[in-house]
Residue, then its C-alpha position, 0 to 999 in steps of 0.5 A: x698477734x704478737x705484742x711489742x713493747x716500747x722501750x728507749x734505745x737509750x735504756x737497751x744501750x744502759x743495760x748492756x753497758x751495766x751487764x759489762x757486755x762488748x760489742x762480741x757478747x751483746x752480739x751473741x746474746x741480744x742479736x736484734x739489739x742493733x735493731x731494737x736500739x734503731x726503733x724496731x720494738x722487742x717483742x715482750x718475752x724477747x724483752x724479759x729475755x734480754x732483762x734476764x740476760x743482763x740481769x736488769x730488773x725488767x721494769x727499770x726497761x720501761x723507764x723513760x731514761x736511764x736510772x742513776x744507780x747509788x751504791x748502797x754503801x760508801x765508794x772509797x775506790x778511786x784511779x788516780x784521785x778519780x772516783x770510779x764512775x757506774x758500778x755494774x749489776x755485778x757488782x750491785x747485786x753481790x752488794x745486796x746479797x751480802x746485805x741481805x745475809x747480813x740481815x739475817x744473820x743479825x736478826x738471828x745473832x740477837x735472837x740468840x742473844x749475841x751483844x755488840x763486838x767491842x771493836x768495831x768502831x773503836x779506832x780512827x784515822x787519827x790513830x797510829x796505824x802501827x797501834x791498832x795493826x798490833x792490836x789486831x794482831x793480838x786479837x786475831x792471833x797472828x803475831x810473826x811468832x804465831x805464824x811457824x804453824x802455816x805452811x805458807x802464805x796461801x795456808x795463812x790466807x785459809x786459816x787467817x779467814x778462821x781467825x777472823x770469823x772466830x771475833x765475830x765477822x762473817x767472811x766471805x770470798x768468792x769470784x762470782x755473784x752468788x752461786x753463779x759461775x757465769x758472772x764473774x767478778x772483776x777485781x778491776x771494779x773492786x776487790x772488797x767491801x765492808x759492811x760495818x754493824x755492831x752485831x754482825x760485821x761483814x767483810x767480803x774479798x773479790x775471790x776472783x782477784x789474786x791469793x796475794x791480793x786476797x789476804x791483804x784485801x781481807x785485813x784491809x776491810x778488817x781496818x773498816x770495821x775497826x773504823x766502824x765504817x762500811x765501804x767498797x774498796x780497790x784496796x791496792x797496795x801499790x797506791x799512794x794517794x786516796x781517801x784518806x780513811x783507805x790508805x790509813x786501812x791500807x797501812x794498818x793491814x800491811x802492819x798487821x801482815x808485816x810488822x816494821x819493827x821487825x822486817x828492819x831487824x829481818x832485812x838483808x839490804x836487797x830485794x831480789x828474788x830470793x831474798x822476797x822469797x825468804x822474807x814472804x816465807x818469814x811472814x807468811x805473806x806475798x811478796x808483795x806485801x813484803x815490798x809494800x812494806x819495805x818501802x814504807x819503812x824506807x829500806x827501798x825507794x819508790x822507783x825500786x818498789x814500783x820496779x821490782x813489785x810490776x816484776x813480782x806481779x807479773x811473775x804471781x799472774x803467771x804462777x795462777x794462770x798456770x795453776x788455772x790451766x792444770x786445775x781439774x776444778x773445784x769441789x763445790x763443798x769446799x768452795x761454798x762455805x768459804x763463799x758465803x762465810x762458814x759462820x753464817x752457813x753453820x747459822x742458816x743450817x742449824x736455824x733451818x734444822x730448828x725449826x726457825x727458818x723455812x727450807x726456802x729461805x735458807x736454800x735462797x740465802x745458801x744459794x742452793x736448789x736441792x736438799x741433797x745440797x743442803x744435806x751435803x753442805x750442812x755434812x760438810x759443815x759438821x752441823x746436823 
């Protein structure tokens, strides 16, 4: 006889919405869900199926209501002055695997003997972002004089990641959770977070969000960091109002990319296209952050920047889905040390290697299977 279980409708309906599924895909994927919800019980492998699916912890299903699920680090997103509402399983399991890392790698750091970095918590709202922009930029080497050597902006992105991990912080960049290619990330939830710890600071970029947006997401966790604070962000550089520490590391980042100082000196008096051109090639930055910065030191009024960064984006939206469209796919040796920080993979596989972490913890942290992948990745990384 087969056994059914009972499970409240209100928690079948819960788990959809958490997965981010529509109607389309929740008809597809859990086509008796129309009538589990109407009291007509899931057999118990159709429900471990369905937990599967939605990626829902199978014991949350036999809950009597819906659980209120926290997000482990603080929400600094927000639309208009709204807090975002329900963060999804997405977003909450990339989350804990970034901590996860995170704890190993610190545990691994001191092991080591690795001391606290000096600057992860050594501003404050209350500084200049201007002043602790220029500090950065010192610290990380990326002054406009410094910036001839990148061919261009999306060149600074890759090497700008360099820079960053060369202080101590472990970055990552990815589009989907974990190594899975089937759960896309959604840079309307989020484009950042940042995981602040002495030892070993985490800053994450939606990788599934633009290249422009990228690099100015990047910088803006680095302004966490540098508040010693961890934090989920939205990270929009089009927005004027928030919490008050996300738009101080809104405008520490812009400062970092494009100094005022100097796009007053450099500014030819009109934002047209080919004028945005010559400054983001000047800077080795998006457009976008060129208008940012531009209204920010009052070169452009607000109505101009709103007008003219909507033409630019939609513009950049066209330009990556017509590099989408002639792309032949990635090569997953390229991609996945730059998924889960080149620091922390060289880390894991040389531990592995020494001896001090089992083959199955690391292929769990690196997210592979085989140890031809393992091999091949640790070949790609240089660490034998």
């Amino acid at each position: 006889m087969t056994t059914r279980v009972s499970v409240a409708p209100d928690l079948l309906s819960w788990a959809v919405e958490r997965a981010g599924w529509d109607e389309e895909t929740a008809d597809r994927r859990a086509p008796h869900l129309g009538a589990w919800i109407s009291g007509h019980q899931p057999t118990l492998k159709q429900l471990e199926k369905f937990a599967s699916d939605t990626h829902t912890p199978l014991g949350l299903l036999f809950l009597d209501v819906p659980p209120v699920e926290q997000l482990p680090i603080p929400d600094m997103r927000t639309i208009g002055n709204a807090q975002i509402g329900r963060p999804s399983a997405d977003l909450l399991d990339t989350i804990y695997l970034c901590q996860d890392r995170q704890e190993w790698y610190r545990g691994n750091a001191l092991a080591h003997g690795h001391m606290a970095l000096e600057f992860v918590g050594s501003a404050s709202t209350a500084d200049v972002p201007g002043m602790v922009a220029e500090r950065i930029r010192k610290l990380i080497g990326f002054e406009v004089k410094d910036r001839a050597a990148f061919s261009n902006w999306e060149d600074a992105l890759r090497r700008l990641v360099d820079k960053i991990e060369q202080l101590g912080v472990l970055v990552m960049i990815s589009g989907i959770v974990g190594s899975n290619t089937h759960r896309v990330l959604h840079p309307e939830e989020f484009r950042g977070f940042a995981l602040s710890d002495p030892i070993a600071p985490l800053v994450f970029v939606n990788g599934a969000d633009t290249k422009a947006a990228q690099i100015f997401t990047m910088v803006h966790e680095l302004a966490h960091l540098f508040l010693g604070e961890s934090a989920l962000s939205d990270a929009a550089m089009k927005a004027r109002d928030g919490h008050e520490a996300e738009v101080w590391c809104n405008r520490v980042a812009a400062e970092v990319l494009v100094p005022q100082a100097s796009l007053r000196g450099e500014y030819r008096g009109e934002p047209g296209t080919e004028e945005l051109a010559r400054l983001a090639a000047r800077y080795r930055v998006s457009s976008l952050v060129v208008l940012k910065q531009l209204f920010a030191a009052a070169l452009i009024d607000w109505e101009l920047f709103q007008q003219r960064y909507d033409q630019e984006l939609v513009r950049i939206m066209a330009k990556m889905e017509e590099r989408k469209a002639q792309s032949q796919g990635g090569n997953y040796y390229f991609t996945q040390p730059l998924r889960l920080s080149r620091q922390f993979a060289r880390a894991v596989i040389a531990s592995t290697f020494e001896g001090s972490t089992g083959y199955r913890d690391a292929y769990r942290l690196l997210g592979t299977k085989k140890y031809e992948t393992f091999r091949n990745l640790a070949a790609e990384l240089g660490v034998s």
